[in-house]
mmCIF entry with sequence, helices, sheets and N, C-alpha, C, O atoms, coordinates in Angstrom:
data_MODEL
# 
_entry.id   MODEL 
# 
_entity.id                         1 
_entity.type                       polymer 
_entity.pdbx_number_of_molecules   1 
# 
_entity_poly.entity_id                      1 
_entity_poly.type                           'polypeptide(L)' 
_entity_poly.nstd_linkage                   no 
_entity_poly.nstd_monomer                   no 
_entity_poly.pdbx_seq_one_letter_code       
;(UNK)(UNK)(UNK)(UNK)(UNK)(UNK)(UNK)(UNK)(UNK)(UNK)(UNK)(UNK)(UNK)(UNK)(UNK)(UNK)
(UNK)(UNK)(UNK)(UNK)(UNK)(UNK)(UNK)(UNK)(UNK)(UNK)(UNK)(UNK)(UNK)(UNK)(UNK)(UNK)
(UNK)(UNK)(UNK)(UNK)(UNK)(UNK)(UNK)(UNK)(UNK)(UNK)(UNK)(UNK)
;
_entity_poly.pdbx_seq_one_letter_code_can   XXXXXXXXXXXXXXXXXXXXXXXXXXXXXXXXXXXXXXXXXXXX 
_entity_poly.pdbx_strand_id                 A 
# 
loop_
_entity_poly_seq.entity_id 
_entity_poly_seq.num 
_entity_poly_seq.mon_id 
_entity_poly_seq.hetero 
1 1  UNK n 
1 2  UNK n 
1 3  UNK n 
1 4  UNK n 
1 5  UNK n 
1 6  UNK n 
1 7  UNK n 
1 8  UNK n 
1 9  UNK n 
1 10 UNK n 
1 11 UNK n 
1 12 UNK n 
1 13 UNK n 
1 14 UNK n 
1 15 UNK n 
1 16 UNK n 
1 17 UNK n 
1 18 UNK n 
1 19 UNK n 
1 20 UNK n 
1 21 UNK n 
1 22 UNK n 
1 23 UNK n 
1 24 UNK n 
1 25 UNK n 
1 26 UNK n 
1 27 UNK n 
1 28 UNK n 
1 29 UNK n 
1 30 UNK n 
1 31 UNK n 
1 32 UNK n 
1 33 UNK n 
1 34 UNK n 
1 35 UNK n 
1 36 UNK n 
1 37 UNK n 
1 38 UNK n 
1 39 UNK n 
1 40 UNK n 
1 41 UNK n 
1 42 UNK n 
1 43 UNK n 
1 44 UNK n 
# 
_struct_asym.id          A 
_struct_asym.entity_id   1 
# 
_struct_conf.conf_type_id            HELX_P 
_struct_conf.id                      HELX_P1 
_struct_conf.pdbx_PDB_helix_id       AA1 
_struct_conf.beg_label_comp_id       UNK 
_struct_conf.beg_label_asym_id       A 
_struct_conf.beg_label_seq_id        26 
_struct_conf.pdbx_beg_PDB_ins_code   ? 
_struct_conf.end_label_comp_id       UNK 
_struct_conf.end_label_asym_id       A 
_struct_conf.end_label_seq_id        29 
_struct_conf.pdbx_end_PDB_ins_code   ? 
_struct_conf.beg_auth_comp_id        UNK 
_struct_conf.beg_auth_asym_id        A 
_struct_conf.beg_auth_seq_id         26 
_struct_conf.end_auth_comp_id        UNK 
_struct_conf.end_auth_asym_id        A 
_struct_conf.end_auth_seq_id         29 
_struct_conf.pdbx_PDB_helix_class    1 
_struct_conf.details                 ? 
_struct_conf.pdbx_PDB_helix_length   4 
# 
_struct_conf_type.id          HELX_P 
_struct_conf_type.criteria    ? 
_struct_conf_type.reference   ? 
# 
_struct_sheet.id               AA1 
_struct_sheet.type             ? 
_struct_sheet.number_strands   2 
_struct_sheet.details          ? 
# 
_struct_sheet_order.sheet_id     AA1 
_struct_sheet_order.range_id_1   1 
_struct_sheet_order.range_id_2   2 
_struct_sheet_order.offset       ? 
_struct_sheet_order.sense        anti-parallel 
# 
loop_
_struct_sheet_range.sheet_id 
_struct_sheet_range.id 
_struct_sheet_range.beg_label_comp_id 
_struct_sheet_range.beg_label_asym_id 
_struct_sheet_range.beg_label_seq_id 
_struct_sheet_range.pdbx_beg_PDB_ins_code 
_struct_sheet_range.end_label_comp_id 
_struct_sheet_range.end_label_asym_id 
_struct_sheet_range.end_label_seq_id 
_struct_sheet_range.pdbx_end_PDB_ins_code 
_struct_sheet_range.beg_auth_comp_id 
_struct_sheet_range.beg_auth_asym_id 
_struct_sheet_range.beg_auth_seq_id 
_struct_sheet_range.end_auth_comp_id 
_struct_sheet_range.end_auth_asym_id 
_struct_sheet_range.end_auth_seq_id 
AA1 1 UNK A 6  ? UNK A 7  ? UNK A 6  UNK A 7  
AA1 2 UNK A 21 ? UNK A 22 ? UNK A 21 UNK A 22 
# 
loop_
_atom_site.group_PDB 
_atom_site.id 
_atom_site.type_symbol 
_atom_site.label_atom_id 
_atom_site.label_alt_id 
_atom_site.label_comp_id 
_atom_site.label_asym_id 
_atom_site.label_entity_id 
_atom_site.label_seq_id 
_atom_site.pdbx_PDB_ins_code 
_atom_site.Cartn_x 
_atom_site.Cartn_y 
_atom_site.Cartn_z 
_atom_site.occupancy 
_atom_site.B_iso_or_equiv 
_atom_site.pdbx_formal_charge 
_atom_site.auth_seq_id 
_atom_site.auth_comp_id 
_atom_site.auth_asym_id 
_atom_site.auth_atom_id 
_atom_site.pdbx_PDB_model_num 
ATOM 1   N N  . UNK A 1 1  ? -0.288  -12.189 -3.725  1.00 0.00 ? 1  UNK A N  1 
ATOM 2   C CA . UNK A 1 1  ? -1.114  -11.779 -2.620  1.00 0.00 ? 1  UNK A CA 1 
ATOM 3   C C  . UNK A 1 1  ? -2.042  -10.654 -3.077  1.00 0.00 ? 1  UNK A C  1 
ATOM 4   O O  . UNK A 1 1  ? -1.719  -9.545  -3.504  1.00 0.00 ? 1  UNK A O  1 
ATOM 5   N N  . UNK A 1 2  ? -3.199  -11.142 -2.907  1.00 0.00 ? 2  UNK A N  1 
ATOM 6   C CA . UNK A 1 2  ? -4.378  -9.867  -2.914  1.00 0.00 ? 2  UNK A CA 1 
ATOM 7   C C  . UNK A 1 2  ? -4.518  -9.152  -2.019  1.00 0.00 ? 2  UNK A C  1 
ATOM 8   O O  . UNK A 1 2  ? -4.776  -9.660  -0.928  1.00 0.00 ? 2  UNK A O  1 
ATOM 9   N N  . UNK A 1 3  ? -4.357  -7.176  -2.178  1.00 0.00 ? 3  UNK A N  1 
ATOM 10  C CA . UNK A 1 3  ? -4.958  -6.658  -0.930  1.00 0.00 ? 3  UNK A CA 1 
ATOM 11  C C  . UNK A 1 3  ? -5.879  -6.220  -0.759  1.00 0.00 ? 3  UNK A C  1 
ATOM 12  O O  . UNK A 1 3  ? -6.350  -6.039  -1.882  1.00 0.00 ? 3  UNK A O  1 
ATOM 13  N N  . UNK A 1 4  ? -6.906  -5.698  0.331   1.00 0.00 ? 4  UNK A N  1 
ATOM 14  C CA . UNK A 1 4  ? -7.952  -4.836  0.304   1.00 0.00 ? 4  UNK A CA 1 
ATOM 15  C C  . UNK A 1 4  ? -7.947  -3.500  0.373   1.00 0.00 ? 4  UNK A C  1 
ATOM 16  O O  . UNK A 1 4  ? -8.553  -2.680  1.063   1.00 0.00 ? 4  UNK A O  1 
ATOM 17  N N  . UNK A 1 5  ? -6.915  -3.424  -0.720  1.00 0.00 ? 5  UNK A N  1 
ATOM 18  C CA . UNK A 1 5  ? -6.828  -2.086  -1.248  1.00 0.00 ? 5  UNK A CA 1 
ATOM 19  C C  . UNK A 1 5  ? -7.846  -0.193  -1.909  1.00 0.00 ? 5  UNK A C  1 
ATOM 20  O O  . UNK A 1 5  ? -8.226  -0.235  -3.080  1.00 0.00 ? 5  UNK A O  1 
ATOM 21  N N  . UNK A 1 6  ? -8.026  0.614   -1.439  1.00 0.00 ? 6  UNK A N  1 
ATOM 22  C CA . UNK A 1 6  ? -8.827  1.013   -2.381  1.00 0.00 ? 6  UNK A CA 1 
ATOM 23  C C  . UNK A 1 6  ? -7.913  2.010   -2.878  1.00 0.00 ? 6  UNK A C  1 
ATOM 24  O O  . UNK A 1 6  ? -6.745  2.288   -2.609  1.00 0.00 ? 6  UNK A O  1 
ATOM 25  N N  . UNK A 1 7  ? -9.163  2.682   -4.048  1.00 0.00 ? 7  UNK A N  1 
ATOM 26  C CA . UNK A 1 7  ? -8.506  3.805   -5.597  1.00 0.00 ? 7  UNK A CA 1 
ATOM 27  C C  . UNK A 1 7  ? -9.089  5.093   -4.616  1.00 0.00 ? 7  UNK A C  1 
ATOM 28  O O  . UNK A 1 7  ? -10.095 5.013   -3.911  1.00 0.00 ? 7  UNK A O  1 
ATOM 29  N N  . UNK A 1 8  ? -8.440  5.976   -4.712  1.00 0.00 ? 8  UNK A N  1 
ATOM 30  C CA . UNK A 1 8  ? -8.528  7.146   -4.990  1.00 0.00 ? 8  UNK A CA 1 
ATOM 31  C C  . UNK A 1 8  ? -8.533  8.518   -5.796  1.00 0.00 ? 8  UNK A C  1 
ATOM 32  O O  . UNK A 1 8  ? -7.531  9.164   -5.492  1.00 0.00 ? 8  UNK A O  1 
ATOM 33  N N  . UNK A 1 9  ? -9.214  9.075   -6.586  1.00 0.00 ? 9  UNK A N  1 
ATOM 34  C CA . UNK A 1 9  ? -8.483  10.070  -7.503  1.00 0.00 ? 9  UNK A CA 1 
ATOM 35  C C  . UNK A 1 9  ? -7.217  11.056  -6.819  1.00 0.00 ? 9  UNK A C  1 
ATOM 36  O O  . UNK A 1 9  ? -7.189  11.449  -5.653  1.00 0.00 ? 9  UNK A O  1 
ATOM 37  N N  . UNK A 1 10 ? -6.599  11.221  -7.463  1.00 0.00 ? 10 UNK A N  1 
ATOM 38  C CA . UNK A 1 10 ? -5.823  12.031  -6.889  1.00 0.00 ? 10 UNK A CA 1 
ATOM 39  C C  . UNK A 1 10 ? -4.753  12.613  -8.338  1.00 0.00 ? 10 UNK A C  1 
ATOM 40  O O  . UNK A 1 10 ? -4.244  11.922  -9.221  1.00 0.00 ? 10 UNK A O  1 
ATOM 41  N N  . UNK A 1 11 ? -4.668  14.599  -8.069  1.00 0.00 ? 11 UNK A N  1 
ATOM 42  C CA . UNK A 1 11 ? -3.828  14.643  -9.036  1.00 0.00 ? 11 UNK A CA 1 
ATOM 43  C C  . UNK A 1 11 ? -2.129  14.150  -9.065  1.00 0.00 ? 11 UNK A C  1 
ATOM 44  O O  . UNK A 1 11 ? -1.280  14.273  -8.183  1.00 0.00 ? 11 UNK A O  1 
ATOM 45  N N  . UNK A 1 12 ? -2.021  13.544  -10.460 1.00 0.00 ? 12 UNK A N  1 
ATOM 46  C CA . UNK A 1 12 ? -0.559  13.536  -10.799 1.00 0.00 ? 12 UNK A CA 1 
ATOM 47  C C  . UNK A 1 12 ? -0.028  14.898  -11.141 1.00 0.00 ? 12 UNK A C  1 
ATOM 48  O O  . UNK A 1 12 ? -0.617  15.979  -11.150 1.00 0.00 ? 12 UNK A O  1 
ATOM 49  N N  . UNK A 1 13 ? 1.550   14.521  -11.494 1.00 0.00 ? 13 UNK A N  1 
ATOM 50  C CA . UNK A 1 13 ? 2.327   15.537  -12.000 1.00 0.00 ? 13 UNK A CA 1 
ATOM 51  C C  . UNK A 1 13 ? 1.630   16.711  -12.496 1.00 0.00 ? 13 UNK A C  1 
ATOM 52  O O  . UNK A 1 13 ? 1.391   17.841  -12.070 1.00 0.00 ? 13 UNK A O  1 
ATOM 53  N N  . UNK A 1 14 ? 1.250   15.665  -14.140 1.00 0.00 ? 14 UNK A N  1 
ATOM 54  C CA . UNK A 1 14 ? 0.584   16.554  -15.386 1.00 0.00 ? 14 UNK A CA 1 
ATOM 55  C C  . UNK A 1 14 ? -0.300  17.390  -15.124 1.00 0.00 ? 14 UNK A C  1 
ATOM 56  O O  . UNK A 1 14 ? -0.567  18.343  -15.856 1.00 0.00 ? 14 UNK A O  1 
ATOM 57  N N  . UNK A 1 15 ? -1.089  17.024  -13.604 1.00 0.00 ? 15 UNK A N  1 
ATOM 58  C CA . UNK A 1 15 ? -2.931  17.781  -13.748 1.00 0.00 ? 15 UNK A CA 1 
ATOM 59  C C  . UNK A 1 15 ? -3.763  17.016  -13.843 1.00 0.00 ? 15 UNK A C  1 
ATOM 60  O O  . UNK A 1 15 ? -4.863  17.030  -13.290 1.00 0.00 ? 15 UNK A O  1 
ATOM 61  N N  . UNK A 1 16 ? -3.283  16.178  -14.637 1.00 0.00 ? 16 UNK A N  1 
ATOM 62  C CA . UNK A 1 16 ? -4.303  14.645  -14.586 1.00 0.00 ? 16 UNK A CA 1 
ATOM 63  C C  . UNK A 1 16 ? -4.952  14.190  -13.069 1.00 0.00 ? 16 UNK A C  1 
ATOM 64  O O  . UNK A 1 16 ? -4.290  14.199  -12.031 1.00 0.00 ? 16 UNK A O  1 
ATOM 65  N N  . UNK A 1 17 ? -6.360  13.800  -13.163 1.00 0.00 ? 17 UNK A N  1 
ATOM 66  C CA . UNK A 1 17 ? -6.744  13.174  -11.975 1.00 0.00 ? 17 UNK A CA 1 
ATOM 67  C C  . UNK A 1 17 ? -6.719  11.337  -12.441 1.00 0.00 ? 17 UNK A C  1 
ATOM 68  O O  . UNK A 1 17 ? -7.393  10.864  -13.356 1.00 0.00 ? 17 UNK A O  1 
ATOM 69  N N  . UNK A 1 18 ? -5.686  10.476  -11.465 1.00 0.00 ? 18 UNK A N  1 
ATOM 70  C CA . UNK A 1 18 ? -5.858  9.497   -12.296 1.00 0.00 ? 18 UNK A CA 1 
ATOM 71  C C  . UNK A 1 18 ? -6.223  8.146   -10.681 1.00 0.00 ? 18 UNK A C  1 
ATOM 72  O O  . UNK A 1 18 ? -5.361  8.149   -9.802  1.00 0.00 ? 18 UNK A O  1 
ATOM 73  N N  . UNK A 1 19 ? -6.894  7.612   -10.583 1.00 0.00 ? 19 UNK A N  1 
ATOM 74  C CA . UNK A 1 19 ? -7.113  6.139   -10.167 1.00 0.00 ? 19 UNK A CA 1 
ATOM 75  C C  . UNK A 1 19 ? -5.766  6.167   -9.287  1.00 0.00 ? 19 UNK A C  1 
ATOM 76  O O  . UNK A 1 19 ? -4.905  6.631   -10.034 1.00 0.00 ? 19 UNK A O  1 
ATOM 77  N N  . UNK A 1 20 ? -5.236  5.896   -8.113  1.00 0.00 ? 20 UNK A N  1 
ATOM 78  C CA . UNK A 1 20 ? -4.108  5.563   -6.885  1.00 0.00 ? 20 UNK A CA 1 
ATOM 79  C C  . UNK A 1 20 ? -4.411  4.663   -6.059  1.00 0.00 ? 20 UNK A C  1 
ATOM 80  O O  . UNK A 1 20 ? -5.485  4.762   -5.467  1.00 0.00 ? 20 UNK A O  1 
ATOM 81  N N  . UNK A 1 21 ? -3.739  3.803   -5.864  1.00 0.00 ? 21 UNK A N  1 
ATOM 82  C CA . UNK A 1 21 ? -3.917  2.377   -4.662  1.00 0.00 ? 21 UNK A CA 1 
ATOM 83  C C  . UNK A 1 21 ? -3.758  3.455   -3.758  1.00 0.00 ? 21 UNK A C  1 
ATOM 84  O O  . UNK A 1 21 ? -3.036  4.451   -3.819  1.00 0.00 ? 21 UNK A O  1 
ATOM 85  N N  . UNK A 1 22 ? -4.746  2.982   -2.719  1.00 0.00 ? 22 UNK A N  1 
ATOM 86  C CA . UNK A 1 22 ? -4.851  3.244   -1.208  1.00 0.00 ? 22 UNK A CA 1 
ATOM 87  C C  . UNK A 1 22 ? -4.612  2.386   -0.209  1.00 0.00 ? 22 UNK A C  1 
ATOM 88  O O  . UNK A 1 22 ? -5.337  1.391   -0.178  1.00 0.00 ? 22 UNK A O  1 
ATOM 89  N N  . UNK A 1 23 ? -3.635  2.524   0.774   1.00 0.00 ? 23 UNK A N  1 
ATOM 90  C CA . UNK A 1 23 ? -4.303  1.561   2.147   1.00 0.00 ? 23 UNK A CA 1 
ATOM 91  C C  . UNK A 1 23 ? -4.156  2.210   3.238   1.00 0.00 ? 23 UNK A C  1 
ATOM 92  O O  . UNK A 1 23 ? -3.389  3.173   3.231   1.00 0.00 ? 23 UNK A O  1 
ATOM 93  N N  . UNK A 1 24 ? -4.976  1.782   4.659   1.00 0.00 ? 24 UNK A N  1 
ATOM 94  C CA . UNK A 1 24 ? -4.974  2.068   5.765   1.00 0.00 ? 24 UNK A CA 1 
ATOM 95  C C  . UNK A 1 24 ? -3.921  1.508   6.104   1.00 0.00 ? 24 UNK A C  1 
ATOM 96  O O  . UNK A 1 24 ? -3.212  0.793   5.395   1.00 0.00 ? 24 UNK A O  1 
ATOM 97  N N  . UNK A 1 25 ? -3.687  1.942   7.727   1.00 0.00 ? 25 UNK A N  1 
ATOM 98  C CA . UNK A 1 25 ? -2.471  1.395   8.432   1.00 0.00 ? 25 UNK A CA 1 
ATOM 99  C C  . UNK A 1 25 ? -2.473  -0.121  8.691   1.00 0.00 ? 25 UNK A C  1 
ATOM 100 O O  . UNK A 1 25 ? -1.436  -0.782  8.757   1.00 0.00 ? 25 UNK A O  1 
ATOM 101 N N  . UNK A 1 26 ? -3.827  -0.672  8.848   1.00 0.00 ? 26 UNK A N  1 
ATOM 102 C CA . UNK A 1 26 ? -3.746  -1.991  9.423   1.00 0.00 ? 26 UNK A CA 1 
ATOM 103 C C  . UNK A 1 26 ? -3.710  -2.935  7.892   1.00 0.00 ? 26 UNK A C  1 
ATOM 104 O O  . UNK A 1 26 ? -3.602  -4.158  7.992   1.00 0.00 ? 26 UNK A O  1 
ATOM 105 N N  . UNK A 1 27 ? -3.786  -2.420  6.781   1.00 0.00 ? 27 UNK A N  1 
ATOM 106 C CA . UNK A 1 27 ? -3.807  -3.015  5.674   1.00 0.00 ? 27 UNK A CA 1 
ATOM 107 C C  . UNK A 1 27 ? -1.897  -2.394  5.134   1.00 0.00 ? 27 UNK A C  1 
ATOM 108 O O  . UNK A 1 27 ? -1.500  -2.821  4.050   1.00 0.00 ? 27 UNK A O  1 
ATOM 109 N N  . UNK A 1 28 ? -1.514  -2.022  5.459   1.00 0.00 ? 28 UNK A N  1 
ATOM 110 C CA . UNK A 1 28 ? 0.449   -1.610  5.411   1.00 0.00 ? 28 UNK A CA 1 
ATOM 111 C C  . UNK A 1 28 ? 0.967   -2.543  5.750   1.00 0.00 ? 28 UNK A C  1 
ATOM 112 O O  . UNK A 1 28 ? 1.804   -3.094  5.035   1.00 0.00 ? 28 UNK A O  1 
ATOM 113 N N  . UNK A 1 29 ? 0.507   -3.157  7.350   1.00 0.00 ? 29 UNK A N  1 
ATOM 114 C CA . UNK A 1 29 ? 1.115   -3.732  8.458   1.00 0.00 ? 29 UNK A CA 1 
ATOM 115 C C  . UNK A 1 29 ? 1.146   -5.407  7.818   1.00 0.00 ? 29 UNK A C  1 
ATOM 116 O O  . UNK A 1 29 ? 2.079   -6.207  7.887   1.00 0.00 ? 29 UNK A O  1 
ATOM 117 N N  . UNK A 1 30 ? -0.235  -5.595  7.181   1.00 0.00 ? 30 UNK A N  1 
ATOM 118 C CA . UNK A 1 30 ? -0.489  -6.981  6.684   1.00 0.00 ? 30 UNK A CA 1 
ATOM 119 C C  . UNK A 1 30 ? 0.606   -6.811  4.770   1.00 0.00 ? 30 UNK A C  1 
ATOM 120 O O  . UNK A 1 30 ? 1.127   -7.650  4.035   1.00 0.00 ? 30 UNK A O  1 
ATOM 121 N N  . UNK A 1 31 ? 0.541   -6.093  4.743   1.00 0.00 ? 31 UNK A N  1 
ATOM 122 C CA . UNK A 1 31 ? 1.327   -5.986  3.511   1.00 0.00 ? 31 UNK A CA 1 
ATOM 123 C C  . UNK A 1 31 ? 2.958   -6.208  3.893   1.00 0.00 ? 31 UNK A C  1 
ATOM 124 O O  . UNK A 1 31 ? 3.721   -6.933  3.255   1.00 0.00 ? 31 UNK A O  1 
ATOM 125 N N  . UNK A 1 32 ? 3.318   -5.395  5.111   1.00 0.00 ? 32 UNK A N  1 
ATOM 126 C CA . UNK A 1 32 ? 4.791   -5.553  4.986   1.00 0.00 ? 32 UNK A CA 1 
ATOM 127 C C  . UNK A 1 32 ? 4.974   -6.560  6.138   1.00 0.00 ? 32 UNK A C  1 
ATOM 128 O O  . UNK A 1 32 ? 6.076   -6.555  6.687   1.00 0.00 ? 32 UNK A O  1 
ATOM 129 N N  . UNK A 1 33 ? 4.019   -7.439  6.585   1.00 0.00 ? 33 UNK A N  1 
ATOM 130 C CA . UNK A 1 33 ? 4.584   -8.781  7.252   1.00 0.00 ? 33 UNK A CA 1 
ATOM 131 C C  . UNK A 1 33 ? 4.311   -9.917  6.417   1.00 0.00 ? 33 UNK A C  1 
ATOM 132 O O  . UNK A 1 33 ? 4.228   -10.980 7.031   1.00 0.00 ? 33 UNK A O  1 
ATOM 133 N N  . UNK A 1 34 ? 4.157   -9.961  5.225   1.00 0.00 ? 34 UNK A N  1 
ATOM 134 C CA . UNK A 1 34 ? 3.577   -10.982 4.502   1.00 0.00 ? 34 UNK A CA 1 
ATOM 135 C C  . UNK A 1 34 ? 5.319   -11.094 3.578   1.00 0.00 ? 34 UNK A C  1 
ATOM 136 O O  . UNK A 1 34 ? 5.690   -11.746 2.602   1.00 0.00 ? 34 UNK A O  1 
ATOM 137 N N  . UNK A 1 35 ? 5.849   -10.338 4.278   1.00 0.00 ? 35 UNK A N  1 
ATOM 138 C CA . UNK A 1 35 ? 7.054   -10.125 3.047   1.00 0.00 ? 35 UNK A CA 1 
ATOM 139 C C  . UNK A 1 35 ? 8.081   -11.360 3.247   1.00 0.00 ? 35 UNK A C  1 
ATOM 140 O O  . UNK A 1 35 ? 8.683   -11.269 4.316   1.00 0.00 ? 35 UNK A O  1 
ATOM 141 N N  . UNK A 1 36 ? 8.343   -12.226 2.653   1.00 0.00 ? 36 UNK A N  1 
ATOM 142 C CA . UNK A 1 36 ? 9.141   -13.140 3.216   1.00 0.00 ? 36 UNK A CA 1 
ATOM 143 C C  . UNK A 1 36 ? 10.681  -12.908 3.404   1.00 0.00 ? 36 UNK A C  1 
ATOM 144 O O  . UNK A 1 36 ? 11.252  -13.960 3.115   1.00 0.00 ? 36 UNK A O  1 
ATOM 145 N N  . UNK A 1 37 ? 11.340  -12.189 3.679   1.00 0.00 ? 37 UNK A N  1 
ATOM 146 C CA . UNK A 1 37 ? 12.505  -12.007 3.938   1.00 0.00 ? 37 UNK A CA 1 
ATOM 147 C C  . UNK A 1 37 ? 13.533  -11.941 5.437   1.00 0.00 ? 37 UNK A C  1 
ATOM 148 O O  . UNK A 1 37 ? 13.288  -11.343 6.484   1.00 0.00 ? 37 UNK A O  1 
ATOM 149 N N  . UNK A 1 38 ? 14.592  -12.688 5.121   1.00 0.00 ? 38 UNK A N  1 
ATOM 150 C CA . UNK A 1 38 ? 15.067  -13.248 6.677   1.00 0.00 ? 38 UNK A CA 1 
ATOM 151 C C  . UNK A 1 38 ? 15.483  -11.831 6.375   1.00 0.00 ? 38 UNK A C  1 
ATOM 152 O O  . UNK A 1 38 ? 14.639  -11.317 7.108   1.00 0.00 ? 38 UNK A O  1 
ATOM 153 N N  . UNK A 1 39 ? 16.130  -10.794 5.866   1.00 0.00 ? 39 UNK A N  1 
ATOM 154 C CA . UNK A 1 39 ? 16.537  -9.383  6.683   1.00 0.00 ? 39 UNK A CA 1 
ATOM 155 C C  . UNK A 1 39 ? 15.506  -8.547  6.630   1.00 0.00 ? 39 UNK A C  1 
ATOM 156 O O  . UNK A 1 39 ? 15.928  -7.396  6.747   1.00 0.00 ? 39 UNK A O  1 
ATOM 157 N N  . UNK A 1 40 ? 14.448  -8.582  6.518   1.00 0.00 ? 40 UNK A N  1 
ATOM 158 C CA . UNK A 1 40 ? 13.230  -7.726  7.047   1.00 0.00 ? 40 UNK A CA 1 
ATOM 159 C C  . UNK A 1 40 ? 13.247  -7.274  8.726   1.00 0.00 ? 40 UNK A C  1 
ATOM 160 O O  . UNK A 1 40 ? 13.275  -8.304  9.400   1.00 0.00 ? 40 UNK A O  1 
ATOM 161 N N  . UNK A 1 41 ? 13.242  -6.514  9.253   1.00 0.00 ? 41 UNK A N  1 
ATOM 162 C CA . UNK A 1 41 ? 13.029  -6.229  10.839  1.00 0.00 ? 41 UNK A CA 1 
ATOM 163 C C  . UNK A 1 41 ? 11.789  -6.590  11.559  1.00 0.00 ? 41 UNK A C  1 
ATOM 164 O O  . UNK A 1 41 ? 10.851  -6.191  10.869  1.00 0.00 ? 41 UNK A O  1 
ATOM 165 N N  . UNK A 1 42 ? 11.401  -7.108  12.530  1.00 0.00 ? 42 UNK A N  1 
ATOM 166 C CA . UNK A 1 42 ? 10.170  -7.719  13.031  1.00 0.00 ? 42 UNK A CA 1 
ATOM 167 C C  . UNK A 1 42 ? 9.669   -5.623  13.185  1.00 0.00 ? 42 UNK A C  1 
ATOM 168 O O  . UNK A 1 42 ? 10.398  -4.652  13.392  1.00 0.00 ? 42 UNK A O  1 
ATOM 169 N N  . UNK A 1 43 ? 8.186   -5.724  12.965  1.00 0.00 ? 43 UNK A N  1 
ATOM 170 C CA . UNK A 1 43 ? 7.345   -4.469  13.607  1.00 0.00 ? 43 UNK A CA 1 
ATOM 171 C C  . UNK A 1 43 ? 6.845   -4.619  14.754  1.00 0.00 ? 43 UNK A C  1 
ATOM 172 O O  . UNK A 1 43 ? 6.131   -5.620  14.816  1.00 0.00 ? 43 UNK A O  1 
ATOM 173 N N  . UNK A 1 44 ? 6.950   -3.841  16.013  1.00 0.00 ? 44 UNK A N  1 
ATOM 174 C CA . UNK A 1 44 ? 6.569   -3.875  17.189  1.00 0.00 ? 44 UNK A CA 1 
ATOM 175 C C  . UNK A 1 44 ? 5.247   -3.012  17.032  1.00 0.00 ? 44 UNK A C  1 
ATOM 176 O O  . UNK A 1 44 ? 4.533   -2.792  18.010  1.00 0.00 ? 44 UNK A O  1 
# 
């Protein structure tokens, strides 16, 4: 599954500024219902 994810810089640990997946809430929601699992909990 592809998302419509974006990068952000953001520092790591080291100090380094490095490239981070981003998503909004409505791009979470499509991520964690796409999950196929019978013990997953439905999201209201």
């Amino acid at each position: 599954m592809v998302t419509n994810c974006n990068q952000l810089k953001l520092r790591s640990e080291d100090g380094k500024m490095c490239l981070t997946d981003v998503a909004d809430t409505e791009q979470l929601f499509h991520i964690i219902q796409s999950i196929p699992s019978p013990k997953a909990e439905p999201i209201k």
